[in-house]
C-alpha positions in Angstrom: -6.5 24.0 34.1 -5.2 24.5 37.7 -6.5 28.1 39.0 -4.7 28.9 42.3 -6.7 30.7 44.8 -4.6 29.9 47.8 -1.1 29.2 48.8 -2.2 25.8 50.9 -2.7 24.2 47.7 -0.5 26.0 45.1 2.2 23.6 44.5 -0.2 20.1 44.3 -2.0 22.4 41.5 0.7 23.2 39.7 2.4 19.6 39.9 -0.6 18.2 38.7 -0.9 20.6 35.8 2.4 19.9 34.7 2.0 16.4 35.3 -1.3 16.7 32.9 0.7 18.3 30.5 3.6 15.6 30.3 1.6 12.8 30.9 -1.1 14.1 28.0 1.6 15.8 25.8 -0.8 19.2 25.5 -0.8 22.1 26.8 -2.1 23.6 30.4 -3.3 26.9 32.0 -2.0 27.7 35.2 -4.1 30.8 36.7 -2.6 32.8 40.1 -4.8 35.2 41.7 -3.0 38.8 41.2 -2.9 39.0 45.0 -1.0 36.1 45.6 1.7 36.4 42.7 4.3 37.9 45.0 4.2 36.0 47.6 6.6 33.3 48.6 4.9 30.0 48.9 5.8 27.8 51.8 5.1 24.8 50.2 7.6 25.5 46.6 10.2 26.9 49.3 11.1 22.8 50.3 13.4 20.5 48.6 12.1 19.4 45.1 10.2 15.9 44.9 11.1 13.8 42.2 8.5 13.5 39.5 6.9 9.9 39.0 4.3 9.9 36.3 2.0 6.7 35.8 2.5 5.5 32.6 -0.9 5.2 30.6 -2.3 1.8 30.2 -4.0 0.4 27.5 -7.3 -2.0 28.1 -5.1 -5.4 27.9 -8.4 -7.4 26.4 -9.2 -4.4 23.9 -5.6 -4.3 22.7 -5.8 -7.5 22.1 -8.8 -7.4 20.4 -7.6 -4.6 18.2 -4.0 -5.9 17.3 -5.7 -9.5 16.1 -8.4 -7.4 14.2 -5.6 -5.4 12.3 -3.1 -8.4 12.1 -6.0 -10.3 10.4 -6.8 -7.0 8.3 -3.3 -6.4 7.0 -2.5 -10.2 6.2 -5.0 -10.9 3.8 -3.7 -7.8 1.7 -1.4 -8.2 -1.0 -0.6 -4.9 -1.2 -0.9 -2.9 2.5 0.6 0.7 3.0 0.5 2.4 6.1 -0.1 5.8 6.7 1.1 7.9 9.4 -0.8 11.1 11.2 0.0 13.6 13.7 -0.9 12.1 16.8 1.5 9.3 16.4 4.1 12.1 17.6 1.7 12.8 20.2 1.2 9.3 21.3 4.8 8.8 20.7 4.0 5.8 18.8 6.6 6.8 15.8 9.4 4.6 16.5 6.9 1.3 17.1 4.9 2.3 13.6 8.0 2.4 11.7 9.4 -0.8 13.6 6.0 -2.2 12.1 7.2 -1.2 8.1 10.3 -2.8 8.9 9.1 -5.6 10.3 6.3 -6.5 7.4 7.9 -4.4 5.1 5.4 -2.1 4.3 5.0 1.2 2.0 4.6 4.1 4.8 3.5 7.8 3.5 2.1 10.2 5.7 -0.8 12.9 5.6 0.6 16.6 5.5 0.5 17.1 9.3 2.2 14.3 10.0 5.2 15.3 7.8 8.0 14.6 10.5 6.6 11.7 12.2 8.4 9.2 10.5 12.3 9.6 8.9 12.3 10.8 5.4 15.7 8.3 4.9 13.8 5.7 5.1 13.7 2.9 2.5 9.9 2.8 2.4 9.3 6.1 3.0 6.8 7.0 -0.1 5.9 10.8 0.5 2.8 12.4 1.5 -0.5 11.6 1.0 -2.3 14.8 0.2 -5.0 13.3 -2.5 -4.5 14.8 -6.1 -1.1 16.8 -5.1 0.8 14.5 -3.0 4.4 13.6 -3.6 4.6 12.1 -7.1 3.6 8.6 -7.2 2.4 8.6 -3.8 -1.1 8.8 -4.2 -1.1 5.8 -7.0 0.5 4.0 -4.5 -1.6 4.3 -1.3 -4.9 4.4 -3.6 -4.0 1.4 -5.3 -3.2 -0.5 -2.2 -5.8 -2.6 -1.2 -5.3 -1.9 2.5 -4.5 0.9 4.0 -3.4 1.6 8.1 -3.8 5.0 8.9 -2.3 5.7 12.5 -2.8 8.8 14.1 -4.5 10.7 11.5 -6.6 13.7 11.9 -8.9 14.4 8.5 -9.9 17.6 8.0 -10.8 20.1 5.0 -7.6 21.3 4.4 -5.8 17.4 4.7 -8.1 16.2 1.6 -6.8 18.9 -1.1 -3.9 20.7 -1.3 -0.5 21.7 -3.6 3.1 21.0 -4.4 5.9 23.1 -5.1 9.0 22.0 -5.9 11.8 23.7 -3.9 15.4 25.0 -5.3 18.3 22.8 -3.9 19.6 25.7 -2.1 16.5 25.6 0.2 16.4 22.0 1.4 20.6 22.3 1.7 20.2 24.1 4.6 18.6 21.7 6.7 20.4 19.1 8.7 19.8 17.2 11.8 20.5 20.7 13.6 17.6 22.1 12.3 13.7 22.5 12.5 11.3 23.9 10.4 8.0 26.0 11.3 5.4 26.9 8.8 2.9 28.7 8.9 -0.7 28.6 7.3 -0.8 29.6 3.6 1.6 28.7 0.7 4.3 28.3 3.6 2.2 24.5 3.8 3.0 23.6 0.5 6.5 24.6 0.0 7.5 22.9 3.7 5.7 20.2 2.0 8.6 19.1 -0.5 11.3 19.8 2.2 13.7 16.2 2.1 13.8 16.1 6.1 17.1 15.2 6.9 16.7 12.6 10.2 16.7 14.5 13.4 15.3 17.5 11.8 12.2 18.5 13.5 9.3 19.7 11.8 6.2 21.5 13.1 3.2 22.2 11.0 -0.2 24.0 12.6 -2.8 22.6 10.1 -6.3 21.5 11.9 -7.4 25.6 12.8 -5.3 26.8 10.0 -4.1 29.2 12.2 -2.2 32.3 10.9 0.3 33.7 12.5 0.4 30.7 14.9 4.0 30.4 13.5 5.8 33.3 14.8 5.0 31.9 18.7 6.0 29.0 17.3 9.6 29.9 15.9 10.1 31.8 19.7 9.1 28.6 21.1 11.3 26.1 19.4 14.1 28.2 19.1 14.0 28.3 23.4 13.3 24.8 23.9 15.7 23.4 21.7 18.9 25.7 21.7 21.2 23.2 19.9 18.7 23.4 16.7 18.6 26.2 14.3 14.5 27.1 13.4 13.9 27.8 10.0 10.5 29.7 9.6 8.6 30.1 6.7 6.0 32.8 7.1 3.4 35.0 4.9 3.3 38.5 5.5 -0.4 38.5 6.6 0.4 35.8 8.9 3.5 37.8 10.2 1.6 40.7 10.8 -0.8 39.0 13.5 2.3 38.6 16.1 5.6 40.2 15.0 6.2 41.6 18.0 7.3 38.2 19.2 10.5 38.7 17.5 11.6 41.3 20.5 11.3 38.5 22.7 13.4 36.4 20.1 16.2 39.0 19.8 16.0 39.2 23.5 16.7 35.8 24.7 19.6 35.8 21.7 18.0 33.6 19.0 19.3 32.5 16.1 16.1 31.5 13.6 16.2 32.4 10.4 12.8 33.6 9.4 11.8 34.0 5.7 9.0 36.3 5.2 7.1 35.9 1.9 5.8 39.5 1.1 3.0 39.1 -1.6 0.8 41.8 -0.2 -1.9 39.5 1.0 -4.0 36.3 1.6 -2.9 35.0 -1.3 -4.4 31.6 -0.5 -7.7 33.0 0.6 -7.7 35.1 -2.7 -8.3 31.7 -4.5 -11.0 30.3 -1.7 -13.1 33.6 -1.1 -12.1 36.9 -3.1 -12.4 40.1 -1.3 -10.9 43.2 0.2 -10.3 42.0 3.5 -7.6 40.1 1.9 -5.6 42.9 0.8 -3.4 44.0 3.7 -1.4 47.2 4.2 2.1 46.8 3.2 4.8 47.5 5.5 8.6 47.7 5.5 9.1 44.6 7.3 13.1 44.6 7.4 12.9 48.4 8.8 10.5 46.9 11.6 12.8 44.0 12.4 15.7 46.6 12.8 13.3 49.1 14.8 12.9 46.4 17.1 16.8 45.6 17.2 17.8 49.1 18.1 21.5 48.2 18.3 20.6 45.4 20.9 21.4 42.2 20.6 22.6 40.5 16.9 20.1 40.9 13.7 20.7 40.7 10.4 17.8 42.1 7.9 17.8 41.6 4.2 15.4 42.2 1.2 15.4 40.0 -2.4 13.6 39.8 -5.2 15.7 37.0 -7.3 16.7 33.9 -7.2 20.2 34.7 -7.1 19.8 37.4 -4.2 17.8 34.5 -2.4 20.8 32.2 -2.6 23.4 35.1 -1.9 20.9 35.7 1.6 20.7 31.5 2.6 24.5 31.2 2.3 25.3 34.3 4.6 22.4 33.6 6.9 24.2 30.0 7.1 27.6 31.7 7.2 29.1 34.7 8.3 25.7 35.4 10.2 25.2 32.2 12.2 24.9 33.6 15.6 22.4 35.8 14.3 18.8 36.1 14.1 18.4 36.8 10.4 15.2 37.8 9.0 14.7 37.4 5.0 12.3 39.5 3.1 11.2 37.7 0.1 9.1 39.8 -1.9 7.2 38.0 -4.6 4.2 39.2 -7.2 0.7 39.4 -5.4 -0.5 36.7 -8.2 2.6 34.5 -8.2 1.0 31.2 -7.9 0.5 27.6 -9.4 -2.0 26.0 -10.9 -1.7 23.6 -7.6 -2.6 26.6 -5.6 -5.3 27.6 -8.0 -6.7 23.8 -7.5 -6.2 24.0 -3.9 -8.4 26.9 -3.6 -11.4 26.0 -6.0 -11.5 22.9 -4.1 -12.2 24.7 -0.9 -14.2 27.4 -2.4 -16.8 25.3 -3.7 -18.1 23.9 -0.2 -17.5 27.3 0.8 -20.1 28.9 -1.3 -22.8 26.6 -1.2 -25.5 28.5 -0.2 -26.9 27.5 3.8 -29.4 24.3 4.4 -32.0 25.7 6.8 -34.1 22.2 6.8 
């Protein structure tokens, strides 16, 4: 955090921060007094220095160490898989863990939040490891491997149960390498979950904080940073309600996400975990508050379906006569329309969940 006090040392604050940021691939706060906002800084005035950044180093002898320790590990298995977590996109290590499958030929899978990290095309690409509802097959696999490399992973309660839902066509036809998909916390997980990532399609997933809403940033986000992909966001309503107003800012910079918003009337996923009325929310008109925000300005498109075949009708104009619009899709669905995955899912949860508290 760099918290700028005075102009003398503005700029070496803020190049550090950024420098922290790149070099550490998270984010930074950058605080300015309110008093010294306005005012030009002599220092940010001058001719731009280029930006060197030290790479990070590893401990030579403890990489050592560790690569003969794992070499020796994976070569007396007869039947290794490696599986790959989020901070390998972090640590971009992606490229050199794949390189490793090809090299040894190994299985690879990955846990749900690191669906993205390595190229669904590939030959010995397995699934996702999410315990009893991974990608079919992929569990027996990993489980009945008698080593397993996990790189990058981050375990959690919501990475050891989970669901799957198998998508219509239609849904995983729209992505392409000029995609990326945001979802959000909830059933968005699970459906994201049996997306077939075409390669170059990026994928970001919030699962450690489970944080809802965290999506809607997110989409406003992506869709600035990378203007050459389309976003594709899928997003519960009680989830959308915690930021909507980030659309304004979307219609205002002239996005182009398409946002499907899964009305169901509440926590749907908390329902199974923890039943109660704080997870009943009040229903709004959600297209009617897209357009509100709209006002004539800039290019929306807003529909509402109910069917499959209204769904399909809303994908293939969102992807066609409506490109160059931000399209918002209102999917309303029954308040108990759920699986038996999702039912498993949530009394796996709810059962640390109610145990009553240890005070010893």
């Amino acid at each position: 955090m760099a918290v700028v006090n005075d102009l003398e040392d503005a700029s070496e604050q803020i190049d550090a921060a950024i420098s922290t940021a790149i070099r550490e691939s998270k984010p930074v706060y950058i605080s300015i007094s309110w008093n010294l906002s306005g005012i030009p800084c002599p220092s940010l005035l001058k001719e731009p220095i280029p930006l060197f950044l030290t790479p990070k180093l590893s401990n030579q002898m403890a990489l050592e160490i560790a690569v003969e320790a794992t070499a020796e590990f994976l070569d007396k298995a007869v039947k290794p898989v490696l599986v790959g977590g989020p901070k390998l996109s972090v640590a971009k290590a992606s490229k050199a863990f794949t390189e490793l499958a090809n090299c040894r030929g190994y299985p690879i899978a990955v846990l749900p939040s690191g669906k993205g990290v390595v190229p669904e095309h590939h030959k010995r690409f397995i699934g996702t490891y999410w315990e009893a509802v991974s990608t079919p097959l992929c569990t027996e696999i990993v489980e009945s491997a008698d080593a397993n490399l996990f790189a990058g992973p981050v375990f959690d309660d919501y990475t050891s149960v989970g669901y799957s839902l198998l998508l219509n066509k239609e849904k995983a036809g729209m992505l392409s390498s000029n995609t990326a998909v945001i979802s959000d916390a909830g059933d968005s997980w699970f459906n994201c979950q049996k997306l077939k990532l075409p390669e170059g399609c990026h994928y970001e997933f919030q699962m450690l904080y489970a944080s809802i809403g965290w999506s809607v940033g997110a989409t406003l986000g992506c869709a600035q940073a990378a203007p050459d992909k389309r976003v594709i966001a899928c997003i519960g309503d009680g989830s959308f309600q915690m930021a909507a107003q980030e659309v304004s800012t979307m219609l205002r910079c002239g996005q182009r996400s398409i946002i499907f918003l899964i009305k169901n009337g509440g926590y749907t996923l908390e329902v199974e975990i923890h039943d109660g009325p704080y997870n009943v929310i009040k229903n709004w008109n959600y297209t009617a508050l897209i357009d509100a925000i709209h006002n004539g300005e800039g290019k929306c498109w807003t529909t509402k379906v109910s069917c499959g075949e209204e769904l399909v009708a809303a994908i293939e104009t969102a992807t066609g006569e409506k490109m160059d619009c931000l399209c918002f899709i209102e999917v309303i669905v029954h308040k108990d329309d759920t699986s038996k995955e999702l039912l498993e899912f949530g009394s796996r949860l709810a059962a640390p969940n109610s145990r009553p508290p240890n005070y010893d």
